[in-house]
FILORO-503636 format. One record per atom (N, C-alpha, C): x, y, z; residue in one letter. Coordinates in steps of 0.1 Angstrom, whole numbers, padded with zeros to 4 digits, always signed. Layout:
XYZA ...
This chain:
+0027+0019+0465X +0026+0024+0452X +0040+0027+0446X +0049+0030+0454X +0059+0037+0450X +0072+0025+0449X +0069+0016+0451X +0077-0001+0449X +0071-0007+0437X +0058-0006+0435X +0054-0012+0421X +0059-0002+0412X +0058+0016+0410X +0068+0019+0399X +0076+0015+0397X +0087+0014+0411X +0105+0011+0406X +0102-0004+0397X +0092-0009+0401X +0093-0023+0393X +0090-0021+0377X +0077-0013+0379X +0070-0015+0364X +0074-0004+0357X +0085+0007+0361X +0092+0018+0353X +0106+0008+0342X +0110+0007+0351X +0124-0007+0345X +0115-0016+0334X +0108-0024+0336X +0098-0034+0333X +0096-0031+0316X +0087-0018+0321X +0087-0009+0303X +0092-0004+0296X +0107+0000+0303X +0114+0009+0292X +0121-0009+0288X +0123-0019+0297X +0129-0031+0289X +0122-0037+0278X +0111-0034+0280X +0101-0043+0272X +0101-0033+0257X +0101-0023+0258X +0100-0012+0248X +0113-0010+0238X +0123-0015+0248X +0139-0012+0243X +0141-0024+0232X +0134-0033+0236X +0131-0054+0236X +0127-0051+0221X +0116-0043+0223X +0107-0046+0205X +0115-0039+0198X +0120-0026+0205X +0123-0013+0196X +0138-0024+0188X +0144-0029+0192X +0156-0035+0192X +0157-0044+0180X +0142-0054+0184X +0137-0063+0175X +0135-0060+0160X +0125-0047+0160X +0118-0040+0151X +0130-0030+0141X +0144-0031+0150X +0149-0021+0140X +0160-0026+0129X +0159-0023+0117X +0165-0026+0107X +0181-0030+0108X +0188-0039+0103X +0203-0044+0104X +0209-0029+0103X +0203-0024+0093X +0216-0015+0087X +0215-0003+0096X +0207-0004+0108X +0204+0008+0115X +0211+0008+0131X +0210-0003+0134X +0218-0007+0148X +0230-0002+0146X +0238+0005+0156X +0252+0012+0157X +0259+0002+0166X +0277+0000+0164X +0281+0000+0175X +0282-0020+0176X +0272-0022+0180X +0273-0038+0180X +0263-0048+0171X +0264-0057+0170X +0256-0070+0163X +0239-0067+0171X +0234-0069+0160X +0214-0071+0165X +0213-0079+0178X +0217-0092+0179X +0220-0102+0185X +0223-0100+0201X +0236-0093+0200X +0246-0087+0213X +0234-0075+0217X +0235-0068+0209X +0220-0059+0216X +0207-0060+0223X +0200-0070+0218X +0192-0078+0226X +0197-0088+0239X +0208-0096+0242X +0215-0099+0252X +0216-0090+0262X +0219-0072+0257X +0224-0070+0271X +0211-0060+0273X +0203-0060+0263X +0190-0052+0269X +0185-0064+0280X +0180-0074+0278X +0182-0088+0286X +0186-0089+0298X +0196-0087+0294X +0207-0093+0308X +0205-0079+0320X +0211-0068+0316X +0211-0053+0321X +0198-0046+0318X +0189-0051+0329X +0171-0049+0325X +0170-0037+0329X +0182-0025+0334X +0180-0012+0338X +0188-0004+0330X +0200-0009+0326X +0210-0002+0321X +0210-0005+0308X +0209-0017+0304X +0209-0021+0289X +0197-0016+0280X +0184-0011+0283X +0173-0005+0279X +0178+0010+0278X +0182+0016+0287X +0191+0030+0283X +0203+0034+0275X +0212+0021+0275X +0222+0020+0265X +0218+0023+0252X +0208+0009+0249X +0202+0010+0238X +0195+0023+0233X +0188+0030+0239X +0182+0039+0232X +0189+0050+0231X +0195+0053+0239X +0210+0067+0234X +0221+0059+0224X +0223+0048+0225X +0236+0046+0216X +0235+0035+0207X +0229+0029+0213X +0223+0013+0199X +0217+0016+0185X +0208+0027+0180X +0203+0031+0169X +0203+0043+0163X +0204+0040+0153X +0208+0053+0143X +0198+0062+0145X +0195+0071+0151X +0179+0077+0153X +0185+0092+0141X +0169+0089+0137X +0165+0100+0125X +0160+0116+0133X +0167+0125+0131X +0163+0140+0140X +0146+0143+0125X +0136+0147+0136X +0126+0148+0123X +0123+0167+0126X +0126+0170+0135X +0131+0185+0136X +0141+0193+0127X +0137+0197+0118X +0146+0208+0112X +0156+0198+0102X +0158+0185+0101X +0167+0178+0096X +0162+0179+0081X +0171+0170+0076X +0171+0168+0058X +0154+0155+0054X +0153+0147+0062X +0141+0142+0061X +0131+0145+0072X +0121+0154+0071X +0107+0160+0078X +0101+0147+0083X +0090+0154+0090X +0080+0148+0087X +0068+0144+0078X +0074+0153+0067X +0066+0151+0053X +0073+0144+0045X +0079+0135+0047X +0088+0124+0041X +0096+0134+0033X +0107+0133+0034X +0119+0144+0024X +0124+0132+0011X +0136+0132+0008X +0141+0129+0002X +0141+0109+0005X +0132+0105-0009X +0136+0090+0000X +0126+0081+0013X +0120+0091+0017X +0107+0093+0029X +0098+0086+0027X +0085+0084+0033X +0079+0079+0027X +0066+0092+0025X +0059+0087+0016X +0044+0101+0014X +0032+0086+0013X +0026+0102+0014X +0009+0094+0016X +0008+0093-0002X +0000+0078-0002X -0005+0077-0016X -0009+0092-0022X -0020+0100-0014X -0030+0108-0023X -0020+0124-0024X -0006+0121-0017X +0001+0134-0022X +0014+0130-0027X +0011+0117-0036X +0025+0109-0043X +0020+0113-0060X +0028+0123-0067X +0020+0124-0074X +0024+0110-0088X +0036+0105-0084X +0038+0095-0092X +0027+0083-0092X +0022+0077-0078X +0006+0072-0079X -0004+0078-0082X -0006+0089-0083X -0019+0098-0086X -0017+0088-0104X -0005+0095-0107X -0007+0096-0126X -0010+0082-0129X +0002+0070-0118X -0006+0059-0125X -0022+0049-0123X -0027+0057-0111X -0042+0059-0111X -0049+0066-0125X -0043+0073-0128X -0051+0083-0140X -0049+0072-0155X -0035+0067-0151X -0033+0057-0168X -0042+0041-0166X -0041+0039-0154X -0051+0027-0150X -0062+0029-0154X -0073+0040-0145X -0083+0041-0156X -0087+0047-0169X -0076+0049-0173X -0077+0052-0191X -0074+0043-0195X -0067+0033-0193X -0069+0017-0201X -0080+0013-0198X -0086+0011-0187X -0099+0006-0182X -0110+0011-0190X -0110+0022-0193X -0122+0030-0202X -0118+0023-0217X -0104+0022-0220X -0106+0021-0235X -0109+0009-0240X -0104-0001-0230X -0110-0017-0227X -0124-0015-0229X -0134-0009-0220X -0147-0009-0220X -0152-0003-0231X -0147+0007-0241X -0152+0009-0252X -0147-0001-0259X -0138-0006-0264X -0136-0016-0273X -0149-0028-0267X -0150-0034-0258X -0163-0044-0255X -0176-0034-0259X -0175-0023-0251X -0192-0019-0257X -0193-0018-0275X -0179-0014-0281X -0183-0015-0296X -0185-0025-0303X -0176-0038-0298X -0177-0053-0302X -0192-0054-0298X -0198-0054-0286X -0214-0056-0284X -0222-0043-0289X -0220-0034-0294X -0228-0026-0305X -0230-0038-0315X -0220-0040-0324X -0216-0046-0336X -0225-0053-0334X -0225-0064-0329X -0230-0071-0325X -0244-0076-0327X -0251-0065-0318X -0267-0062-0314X -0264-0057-0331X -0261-0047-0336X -0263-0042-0352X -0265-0056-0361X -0254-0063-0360X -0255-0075-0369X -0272-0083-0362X -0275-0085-0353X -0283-0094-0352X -0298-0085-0355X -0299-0071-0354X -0310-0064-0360X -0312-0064-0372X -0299-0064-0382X -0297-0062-0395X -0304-0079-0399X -0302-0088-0393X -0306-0098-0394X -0322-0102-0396X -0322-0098-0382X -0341-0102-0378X -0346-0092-0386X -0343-0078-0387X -0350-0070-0404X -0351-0080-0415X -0341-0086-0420X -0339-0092-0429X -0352-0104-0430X -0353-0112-0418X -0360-0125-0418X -0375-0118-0417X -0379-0108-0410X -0393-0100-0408X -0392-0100-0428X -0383-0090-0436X -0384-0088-0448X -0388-0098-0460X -0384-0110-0455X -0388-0122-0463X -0396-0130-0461X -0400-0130-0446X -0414-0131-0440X -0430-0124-0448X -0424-0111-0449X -0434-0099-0452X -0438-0109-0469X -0426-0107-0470X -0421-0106-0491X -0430-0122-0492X -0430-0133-0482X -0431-0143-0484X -0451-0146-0481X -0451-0142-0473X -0469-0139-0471X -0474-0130-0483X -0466-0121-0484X -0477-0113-0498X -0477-0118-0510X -0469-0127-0510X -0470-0139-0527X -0479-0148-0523X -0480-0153-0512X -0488-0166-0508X -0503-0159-0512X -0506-0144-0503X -0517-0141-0506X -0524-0138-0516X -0515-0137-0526X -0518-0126-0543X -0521-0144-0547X 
């Protein structure tokens, strides 16, 4: 048991160092090229996975530092406590409503015009039978 750790302890911090390495931003890598970083995590499958993570990346302190864990300055936040999305959720559907009253008034109109109509043809219907009858 204690031969398969020494294997699969090494194994994961390389494989972890591998993505982390991959995954992290140009402007964030310290020290050397993206490229040369992945080489010697690579090559130094014990030592280059520990390099990397103490000295290859700019690491963010999220303890007590200038950006939290509540996204600080620049951070990122959750939609529903951004209040700059909240408001343009609020102006989205106030266009949306005023769109939908402008269509329900055009189809008021509308339905109006075609009642004012069929009144009209029942009217000359009515007007038109009571002469026939007289």
């Amino acid at each position: 048991m204690l031969r398969a750790l020494m294997f699969i302890l090494p194994l994961a911090l390389t494989i972890y160092a591998f993505i982390d390495c991959l995954n992290t931003p140009e402007d964030e890598v310290k020290h050397l090229p993206k490229v040369v970083w992945v080489i010697i995590i690579l090559l130094f499958w014990i030592v280059g996975p520990i390099v990397w993570i103490f000295a290859g990346k700019a690491r963010r302190t999220t303890a007590g530092g200038a950006r939290g864990g509540r996204g600080g300055r620049g951070g990122w936040v959750a939609p529903d406590d951004n209040p700059e999305f909240l408001k343009s959720l609020s102006d989205e559907k106030a266009a949306e409503a005023a769109e939908q009253k402008e269509r329900d008034d055009a189809l008021f109109e509308d339905w109006e015009a075609d009642l004012r109509r069929r009144e009209d043809e029942l009217k000359r219907r009515e007007e038109g039978d009571g002469e026939k009858d007289a």
